[in-house]
Chimera marker file (.cmm) of the C-alpha trace (Angstrom):
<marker_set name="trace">
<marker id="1" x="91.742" y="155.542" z="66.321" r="1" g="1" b="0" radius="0.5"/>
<marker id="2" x="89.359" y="152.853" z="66.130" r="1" g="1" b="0" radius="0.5"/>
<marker id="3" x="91.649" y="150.581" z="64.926" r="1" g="1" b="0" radius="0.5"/>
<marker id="4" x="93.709" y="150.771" z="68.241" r="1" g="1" b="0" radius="0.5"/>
<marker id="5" x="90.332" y="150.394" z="70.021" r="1" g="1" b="0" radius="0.5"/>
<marker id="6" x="89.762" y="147.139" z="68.419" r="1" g="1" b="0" radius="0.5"/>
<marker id="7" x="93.250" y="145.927" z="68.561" r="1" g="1" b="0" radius="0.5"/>
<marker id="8" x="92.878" y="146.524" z="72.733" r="1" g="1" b="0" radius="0.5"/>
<marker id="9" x="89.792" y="144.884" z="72.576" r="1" g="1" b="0" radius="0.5"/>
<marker id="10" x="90.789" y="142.198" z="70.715" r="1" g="1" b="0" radius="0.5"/>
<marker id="11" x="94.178" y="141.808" z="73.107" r="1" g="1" b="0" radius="0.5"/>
<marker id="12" x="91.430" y="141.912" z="76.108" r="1" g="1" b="0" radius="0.5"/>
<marker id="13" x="89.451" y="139.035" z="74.618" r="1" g="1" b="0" radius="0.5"/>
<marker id="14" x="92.663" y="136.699" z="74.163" r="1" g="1" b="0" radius="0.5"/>
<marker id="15" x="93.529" y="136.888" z="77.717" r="1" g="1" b="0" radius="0.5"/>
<marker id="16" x="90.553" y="136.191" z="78.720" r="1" g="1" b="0" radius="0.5"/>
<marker id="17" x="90.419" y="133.043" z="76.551" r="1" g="1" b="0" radius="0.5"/>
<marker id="18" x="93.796" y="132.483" z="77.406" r="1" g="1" b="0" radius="0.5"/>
<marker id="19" x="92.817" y="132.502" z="81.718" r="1" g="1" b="0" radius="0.5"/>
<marker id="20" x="89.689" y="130.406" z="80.447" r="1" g="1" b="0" radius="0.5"/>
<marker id="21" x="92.063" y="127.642" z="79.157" r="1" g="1" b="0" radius="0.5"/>
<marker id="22" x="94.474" y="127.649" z="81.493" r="1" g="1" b="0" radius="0.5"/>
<marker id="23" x="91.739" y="127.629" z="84.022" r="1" g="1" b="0" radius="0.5"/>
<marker id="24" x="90.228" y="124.277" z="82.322" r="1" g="1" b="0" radius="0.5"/>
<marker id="25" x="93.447" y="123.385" z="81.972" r="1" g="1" b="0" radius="0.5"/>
<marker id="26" x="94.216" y="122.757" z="85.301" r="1" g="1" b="0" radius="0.5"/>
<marker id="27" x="90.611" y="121.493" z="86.527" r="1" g="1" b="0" radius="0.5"/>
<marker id="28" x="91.435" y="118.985" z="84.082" r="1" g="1" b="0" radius="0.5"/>
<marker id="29" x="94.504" y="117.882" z="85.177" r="1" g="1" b="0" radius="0.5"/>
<marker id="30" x="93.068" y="117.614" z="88.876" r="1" g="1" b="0" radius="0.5"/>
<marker id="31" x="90.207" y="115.682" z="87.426" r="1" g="1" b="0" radius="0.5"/>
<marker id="32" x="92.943" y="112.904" z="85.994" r="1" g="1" b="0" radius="0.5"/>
<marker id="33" x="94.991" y="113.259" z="89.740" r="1" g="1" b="0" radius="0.5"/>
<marker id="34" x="91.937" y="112.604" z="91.550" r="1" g="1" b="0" radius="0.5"/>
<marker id="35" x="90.876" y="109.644" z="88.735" r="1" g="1" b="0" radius="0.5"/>
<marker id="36" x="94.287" y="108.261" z="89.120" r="1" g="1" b="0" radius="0.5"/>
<marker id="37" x="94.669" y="108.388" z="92.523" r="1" g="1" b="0" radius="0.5"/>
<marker id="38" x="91.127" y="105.948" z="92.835" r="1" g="1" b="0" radius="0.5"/>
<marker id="39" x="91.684" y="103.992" z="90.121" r="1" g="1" b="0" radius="0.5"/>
<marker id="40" x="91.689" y="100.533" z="91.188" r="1" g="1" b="0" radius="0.5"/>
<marker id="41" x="94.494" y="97.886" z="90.307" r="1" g="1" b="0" radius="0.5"/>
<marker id="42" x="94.041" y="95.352" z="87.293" r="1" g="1" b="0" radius="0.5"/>
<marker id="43" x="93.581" y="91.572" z="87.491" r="1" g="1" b="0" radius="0.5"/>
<marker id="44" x="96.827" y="91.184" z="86.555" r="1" g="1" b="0" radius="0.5"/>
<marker id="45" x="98.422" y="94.361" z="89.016" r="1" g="1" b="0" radius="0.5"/>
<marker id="46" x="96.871" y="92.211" z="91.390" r="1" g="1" b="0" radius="0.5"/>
<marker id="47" x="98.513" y="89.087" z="90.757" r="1" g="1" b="0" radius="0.5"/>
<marker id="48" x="101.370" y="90.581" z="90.385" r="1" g="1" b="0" radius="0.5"/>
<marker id="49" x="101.541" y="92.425" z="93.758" r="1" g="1" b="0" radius="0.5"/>
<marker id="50" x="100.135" y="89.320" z="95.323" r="1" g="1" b="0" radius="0.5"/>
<marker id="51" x="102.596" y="87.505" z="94.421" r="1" g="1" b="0" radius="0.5"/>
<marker id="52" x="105.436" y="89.951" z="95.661" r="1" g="1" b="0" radius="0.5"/>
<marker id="53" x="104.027" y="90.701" z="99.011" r="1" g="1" b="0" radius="0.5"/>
<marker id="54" x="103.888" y="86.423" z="99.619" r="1" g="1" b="0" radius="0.5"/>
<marker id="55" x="107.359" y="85.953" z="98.866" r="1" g="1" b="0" radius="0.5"/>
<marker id="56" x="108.723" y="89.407" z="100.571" r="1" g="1" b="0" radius="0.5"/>
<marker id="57" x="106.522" y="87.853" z="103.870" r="1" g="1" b="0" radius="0.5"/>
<marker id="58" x="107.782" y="84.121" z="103.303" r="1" g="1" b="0" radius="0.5"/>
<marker id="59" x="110.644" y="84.322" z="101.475" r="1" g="1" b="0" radius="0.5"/>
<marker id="60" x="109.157" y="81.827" z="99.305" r="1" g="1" b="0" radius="0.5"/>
<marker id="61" x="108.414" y="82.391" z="95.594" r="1" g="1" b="0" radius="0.5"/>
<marker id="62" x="105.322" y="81.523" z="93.833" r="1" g="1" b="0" radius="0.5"/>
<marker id="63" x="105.071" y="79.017" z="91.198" r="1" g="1" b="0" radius="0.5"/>
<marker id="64" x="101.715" y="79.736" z="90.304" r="1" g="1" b="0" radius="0.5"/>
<marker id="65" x="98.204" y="80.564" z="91.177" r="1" g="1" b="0" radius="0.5"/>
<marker id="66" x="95.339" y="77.909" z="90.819" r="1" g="1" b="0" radius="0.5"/>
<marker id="67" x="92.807" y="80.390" z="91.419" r="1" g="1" b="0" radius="0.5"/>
<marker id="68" x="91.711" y="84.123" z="91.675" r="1" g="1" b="0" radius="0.5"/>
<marker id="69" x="88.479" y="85.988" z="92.028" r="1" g="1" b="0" radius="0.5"/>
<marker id="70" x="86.835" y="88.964" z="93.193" r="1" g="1" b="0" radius="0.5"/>
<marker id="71" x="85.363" y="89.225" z="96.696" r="1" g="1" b="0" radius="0.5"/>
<marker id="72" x="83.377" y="91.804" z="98.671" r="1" g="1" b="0" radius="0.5"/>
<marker id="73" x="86.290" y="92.672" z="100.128" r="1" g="1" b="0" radius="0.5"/>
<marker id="74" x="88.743" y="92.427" z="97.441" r="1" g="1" b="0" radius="0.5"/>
<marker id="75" x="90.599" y="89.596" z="96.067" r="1" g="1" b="0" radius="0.5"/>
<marker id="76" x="91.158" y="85.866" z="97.010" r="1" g="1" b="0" radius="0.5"/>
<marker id="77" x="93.692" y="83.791" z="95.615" r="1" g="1" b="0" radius="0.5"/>
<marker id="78" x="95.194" y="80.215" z="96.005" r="1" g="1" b="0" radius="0.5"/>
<marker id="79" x="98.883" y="80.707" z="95.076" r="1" g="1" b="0" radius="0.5"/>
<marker id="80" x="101.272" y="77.839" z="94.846" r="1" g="1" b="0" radius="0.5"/>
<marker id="81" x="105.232" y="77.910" z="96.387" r="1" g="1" b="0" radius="0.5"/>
<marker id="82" x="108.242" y="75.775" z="96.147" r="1" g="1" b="0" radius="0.5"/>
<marker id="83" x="108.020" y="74.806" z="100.095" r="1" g="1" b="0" radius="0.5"/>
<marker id="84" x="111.205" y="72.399" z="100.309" r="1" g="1" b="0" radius="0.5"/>
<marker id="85" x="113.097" y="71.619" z="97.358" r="1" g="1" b="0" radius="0.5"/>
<marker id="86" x="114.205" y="67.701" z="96.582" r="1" g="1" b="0" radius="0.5"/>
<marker id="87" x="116.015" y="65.618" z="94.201" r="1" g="1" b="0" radius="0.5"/>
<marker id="88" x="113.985" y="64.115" z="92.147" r="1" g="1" b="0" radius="0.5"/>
<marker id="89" x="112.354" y="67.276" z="91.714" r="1" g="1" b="0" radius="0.5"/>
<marker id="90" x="108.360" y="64.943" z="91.681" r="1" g="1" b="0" radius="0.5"/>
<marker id="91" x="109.615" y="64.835" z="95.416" r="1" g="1" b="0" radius="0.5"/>
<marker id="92" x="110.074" y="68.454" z="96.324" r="1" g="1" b="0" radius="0.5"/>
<marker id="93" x="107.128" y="69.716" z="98.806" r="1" g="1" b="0" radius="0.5"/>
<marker id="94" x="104.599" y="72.311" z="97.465" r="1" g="1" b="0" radius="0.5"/>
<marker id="95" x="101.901" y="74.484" z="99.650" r="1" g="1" b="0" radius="0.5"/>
<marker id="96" x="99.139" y="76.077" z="98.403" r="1" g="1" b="0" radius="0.5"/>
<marker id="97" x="98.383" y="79.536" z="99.969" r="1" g="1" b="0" radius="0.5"/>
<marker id="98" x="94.960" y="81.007" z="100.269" r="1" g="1" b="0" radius="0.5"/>
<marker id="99" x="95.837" y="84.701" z="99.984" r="1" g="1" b="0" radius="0.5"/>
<marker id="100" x="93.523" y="87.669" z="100.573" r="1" g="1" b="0" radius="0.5"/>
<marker id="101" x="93.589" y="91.417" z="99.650" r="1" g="1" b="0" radius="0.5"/>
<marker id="102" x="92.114" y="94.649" z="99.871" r="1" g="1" b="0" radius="0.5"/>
<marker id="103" x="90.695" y="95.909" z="96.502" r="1" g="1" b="0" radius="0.5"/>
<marker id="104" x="93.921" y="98.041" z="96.020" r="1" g="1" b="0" radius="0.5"/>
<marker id="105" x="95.529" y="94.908" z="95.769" r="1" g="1" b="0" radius="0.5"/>
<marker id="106" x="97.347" y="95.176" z="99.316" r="1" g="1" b="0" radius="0.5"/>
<marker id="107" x="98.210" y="91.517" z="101.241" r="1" g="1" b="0" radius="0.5"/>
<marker id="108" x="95.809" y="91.919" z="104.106" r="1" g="1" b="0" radius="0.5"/>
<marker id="109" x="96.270" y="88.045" z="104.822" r="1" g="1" b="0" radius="0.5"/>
<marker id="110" x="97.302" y="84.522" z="104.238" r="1" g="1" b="0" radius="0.5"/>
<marker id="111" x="97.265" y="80.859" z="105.274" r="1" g="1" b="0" radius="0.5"/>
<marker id="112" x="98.469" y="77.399" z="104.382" r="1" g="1" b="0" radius="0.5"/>
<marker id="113" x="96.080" y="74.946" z="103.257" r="1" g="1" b="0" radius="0.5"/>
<marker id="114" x="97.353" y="72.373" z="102.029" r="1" g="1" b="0" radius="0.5"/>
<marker id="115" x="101.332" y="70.675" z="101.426" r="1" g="1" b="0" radius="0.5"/>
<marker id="116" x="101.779" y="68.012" z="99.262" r="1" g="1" b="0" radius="0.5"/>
<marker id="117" x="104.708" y="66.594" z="96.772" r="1" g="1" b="0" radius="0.5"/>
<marker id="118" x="104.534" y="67.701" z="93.286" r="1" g="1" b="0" radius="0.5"/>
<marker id="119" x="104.298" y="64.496" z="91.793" r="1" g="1" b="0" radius="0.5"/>
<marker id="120" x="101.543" y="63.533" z="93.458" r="1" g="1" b="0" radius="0.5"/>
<marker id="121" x="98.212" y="63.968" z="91.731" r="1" g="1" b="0" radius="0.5"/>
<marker id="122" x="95.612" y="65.688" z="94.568" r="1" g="1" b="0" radius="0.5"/>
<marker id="123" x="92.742" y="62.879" z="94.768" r="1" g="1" b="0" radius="0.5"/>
<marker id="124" x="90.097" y="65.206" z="95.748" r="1" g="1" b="0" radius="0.5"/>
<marker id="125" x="90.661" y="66.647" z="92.400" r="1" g="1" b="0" radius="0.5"/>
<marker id="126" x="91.122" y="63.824" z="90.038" r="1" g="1" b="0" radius="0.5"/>
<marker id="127" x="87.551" y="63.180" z="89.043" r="1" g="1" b="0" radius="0.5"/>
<marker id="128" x="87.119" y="59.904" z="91.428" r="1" g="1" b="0" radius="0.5"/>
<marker id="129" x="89.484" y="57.614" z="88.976" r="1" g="1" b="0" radius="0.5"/>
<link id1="1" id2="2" r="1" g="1" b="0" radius="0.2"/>
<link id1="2" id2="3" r="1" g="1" b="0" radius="0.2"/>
<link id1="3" id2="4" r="1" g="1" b="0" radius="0.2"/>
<link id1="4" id2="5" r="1" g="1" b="0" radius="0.2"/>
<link id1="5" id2="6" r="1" g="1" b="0" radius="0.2"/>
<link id1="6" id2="7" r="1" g="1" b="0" radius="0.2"/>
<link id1="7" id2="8" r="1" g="1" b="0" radius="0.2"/>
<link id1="8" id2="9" r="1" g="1" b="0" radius="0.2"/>
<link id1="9" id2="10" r="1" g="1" b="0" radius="0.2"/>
<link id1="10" id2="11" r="1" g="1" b="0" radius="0.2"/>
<link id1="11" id2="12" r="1" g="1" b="0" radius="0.2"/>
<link id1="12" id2="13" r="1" g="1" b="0" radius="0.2"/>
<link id1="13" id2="14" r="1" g="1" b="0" radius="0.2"/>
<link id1="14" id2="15" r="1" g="1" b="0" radius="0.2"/>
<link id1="15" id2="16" r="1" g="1" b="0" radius="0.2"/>
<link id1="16" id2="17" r="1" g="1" b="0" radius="0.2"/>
<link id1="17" id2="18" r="1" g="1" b="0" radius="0.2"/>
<link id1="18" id2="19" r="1" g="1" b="0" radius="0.2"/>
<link id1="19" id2="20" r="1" g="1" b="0" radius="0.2"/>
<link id1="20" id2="21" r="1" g="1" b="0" radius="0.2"/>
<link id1="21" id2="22" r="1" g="1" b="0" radius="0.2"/>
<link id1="22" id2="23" r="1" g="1" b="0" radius="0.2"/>
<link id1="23" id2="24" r="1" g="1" b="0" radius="0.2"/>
<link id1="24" id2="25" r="1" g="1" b="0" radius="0.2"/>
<link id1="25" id2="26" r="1" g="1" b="0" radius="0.2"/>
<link id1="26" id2="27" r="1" g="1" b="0" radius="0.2"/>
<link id1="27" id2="28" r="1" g="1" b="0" radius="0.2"/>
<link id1="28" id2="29" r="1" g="1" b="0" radius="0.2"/>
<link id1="29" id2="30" r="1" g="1" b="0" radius="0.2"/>
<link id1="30" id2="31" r="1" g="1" b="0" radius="0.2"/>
<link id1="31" id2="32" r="1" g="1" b="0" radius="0.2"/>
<link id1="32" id2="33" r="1" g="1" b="0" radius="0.2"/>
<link id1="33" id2="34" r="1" g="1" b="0" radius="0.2"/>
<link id1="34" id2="35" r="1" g="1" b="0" radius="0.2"/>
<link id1="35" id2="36" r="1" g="1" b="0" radius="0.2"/>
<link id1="36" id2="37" r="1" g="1" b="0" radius="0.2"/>
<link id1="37" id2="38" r="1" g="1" b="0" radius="0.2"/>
<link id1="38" id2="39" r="1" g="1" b="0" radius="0.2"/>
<link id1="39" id2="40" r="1" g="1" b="0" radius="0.2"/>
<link id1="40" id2="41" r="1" g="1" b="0" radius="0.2"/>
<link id1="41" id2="42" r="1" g="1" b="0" radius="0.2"/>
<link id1="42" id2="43" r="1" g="1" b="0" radius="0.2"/>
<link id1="43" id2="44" r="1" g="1" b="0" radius="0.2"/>
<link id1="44" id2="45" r="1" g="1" b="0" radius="0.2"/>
<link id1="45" id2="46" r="1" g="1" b="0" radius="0.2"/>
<link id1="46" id2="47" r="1" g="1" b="0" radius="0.2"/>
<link id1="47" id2="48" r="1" g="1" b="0" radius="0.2"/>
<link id1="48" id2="49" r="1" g="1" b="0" radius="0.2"/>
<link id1="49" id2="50" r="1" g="1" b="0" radius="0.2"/>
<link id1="50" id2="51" r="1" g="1" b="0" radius="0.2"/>
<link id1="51" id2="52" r="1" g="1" b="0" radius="0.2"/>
<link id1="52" id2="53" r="1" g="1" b="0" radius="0.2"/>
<link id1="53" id2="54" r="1" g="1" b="0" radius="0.2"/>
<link id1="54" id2="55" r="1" g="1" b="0" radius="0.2"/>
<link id1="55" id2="56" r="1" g="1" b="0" radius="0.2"/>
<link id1="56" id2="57" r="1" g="1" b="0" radius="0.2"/>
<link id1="57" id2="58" r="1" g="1" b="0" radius="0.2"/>
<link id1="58" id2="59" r="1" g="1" b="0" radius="0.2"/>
<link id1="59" id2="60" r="1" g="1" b="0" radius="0.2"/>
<link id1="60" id2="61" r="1" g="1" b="0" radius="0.2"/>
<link id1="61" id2="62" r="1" g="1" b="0" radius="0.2"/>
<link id1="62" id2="63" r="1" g="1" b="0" radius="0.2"/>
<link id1="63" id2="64" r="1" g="1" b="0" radius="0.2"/>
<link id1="64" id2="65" r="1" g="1" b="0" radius="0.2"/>
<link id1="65" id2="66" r="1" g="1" b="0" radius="0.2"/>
<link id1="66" id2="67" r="1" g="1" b="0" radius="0.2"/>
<link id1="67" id2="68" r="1" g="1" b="0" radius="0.2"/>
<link id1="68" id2="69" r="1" g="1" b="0" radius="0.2"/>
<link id1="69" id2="70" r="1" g="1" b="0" radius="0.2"/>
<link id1="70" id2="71" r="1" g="1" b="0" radius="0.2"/>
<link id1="71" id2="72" r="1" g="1" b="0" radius="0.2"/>
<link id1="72" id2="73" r="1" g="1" b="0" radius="0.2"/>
<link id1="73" id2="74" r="1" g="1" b="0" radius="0.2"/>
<link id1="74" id2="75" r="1" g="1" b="0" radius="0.2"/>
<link id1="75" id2="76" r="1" g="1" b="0" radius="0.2"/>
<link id1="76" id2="77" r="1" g="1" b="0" radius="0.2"/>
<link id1="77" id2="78" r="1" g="1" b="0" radius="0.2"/>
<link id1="78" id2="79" r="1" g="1" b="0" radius="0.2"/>
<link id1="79" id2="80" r="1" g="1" b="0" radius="0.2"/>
<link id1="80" id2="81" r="1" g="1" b="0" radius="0.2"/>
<link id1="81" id2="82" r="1" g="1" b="0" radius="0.2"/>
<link id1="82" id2="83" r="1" g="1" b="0" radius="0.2"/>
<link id1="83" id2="84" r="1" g="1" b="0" radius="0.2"/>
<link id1="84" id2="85" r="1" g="1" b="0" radius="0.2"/>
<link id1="85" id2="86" r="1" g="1" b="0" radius="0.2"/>
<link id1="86" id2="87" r="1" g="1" b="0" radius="0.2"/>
<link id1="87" id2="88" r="1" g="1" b="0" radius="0.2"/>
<link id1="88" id2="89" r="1" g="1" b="0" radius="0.2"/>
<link id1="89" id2="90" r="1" g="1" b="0" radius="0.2"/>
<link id1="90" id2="91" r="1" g="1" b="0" radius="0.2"/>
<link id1="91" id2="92" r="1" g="1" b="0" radius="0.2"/>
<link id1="92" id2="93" r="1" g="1" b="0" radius="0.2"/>
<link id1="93" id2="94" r="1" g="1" b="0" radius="0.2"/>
<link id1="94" id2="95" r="1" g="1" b="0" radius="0.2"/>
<link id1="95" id2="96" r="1" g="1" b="0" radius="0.2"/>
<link id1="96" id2="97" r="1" g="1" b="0" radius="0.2"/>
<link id1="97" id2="98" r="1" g="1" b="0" radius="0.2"/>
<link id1="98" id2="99" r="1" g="1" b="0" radius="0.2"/>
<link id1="99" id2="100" r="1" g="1" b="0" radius="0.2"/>
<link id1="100" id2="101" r="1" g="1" b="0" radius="0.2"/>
<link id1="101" id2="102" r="1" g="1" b="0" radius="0.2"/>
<link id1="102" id2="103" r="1" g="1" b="0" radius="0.2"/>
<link id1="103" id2="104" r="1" g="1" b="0" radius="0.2"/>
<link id1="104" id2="105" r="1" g="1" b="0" radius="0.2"/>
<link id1="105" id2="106" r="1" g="1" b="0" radius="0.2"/>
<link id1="106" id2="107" r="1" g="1" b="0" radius="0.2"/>
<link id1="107" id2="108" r="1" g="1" b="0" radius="0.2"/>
<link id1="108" id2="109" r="1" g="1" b="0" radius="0.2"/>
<link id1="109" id2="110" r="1" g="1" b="0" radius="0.2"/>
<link id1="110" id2="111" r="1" g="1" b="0" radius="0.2"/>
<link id1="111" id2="112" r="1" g="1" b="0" radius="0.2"/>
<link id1="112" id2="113" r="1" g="1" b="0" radius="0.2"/>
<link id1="113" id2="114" r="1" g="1" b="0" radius="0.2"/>
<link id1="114" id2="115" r="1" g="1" b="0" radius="0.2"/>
<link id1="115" id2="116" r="1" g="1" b="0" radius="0.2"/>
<link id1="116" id2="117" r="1" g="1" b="0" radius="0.2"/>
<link id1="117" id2="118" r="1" g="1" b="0" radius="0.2"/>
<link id1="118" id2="119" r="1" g="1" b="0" radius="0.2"/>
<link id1="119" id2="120" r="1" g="1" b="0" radius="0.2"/>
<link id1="120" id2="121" r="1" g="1" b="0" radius="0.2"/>
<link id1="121" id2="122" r="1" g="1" b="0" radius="0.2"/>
<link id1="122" id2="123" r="1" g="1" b="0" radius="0.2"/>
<link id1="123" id2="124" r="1" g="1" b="0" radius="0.2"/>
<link id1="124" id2="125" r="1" g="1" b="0" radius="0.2"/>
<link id1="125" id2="126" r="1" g="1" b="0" radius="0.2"/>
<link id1="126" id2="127" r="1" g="1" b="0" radius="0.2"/>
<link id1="127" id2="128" r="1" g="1" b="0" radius="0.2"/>
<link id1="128" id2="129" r="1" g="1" b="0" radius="0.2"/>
</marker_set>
């Protein structure tokens, strides 16, 4: 007899160990949604999508970006584009793009600052020579 009283008991404490995991089972699992879910972007996510949202808005496709950096706000970056494409190619017209972002990574804005040809060297730049 007391062996079936310890075999119920026993039975009793496995499903309650059993409830106990799957109970921290699924507070961790909503732990990792909610971690997920506010996890920001990295550096390169954020290039990435910058990139994408400028040409999907402009329909032209970055080259490159000459700079990127963290902001109070979220991201700045100066992204380069193929604006009008010549022959020889040192004649083609480039823009750069200051482009800004909300720290998800999301295009909130963007402007021209500059055009110039690609073979020209940008004086401002050049050290003064």
């Amino acid at each position: 007899m007391s062996n079936t009283k310890n075999t119920e008991e026993s039975q009793d404490s496995q499903e309650s160990q059993d409830s106990q995991d799957s109970q921290d089972s699924q507070k961790s699992r909503k732990q990792t949604d909610n971690n997920t879910s506010t996890k920001r972007p990295s550096p390169m996510e954020v290039l990435r999508q910058a990139r994408g949202q400028l040409a999907e808005l402009t329909g032209m496709e970055a080259e490159s970006v000459s700079s990127f950096e963290r902001t109070e706000d979220g991201w700045a970056l100066e992204v380069e584009v193929l604006e009008l494409e010549r022959v020889p190619d040192t004649m083609s017209l480039m823009a750069s793009y200051q482009v800004e972002l909300d720290p998800d990574g999301q295009l909130t804005g963007y402007r021209r600052v500059r055009r110039y040809e690609r073979g020209r060297a940008d004086a401002r730049r050049s050290g003064g020579r």
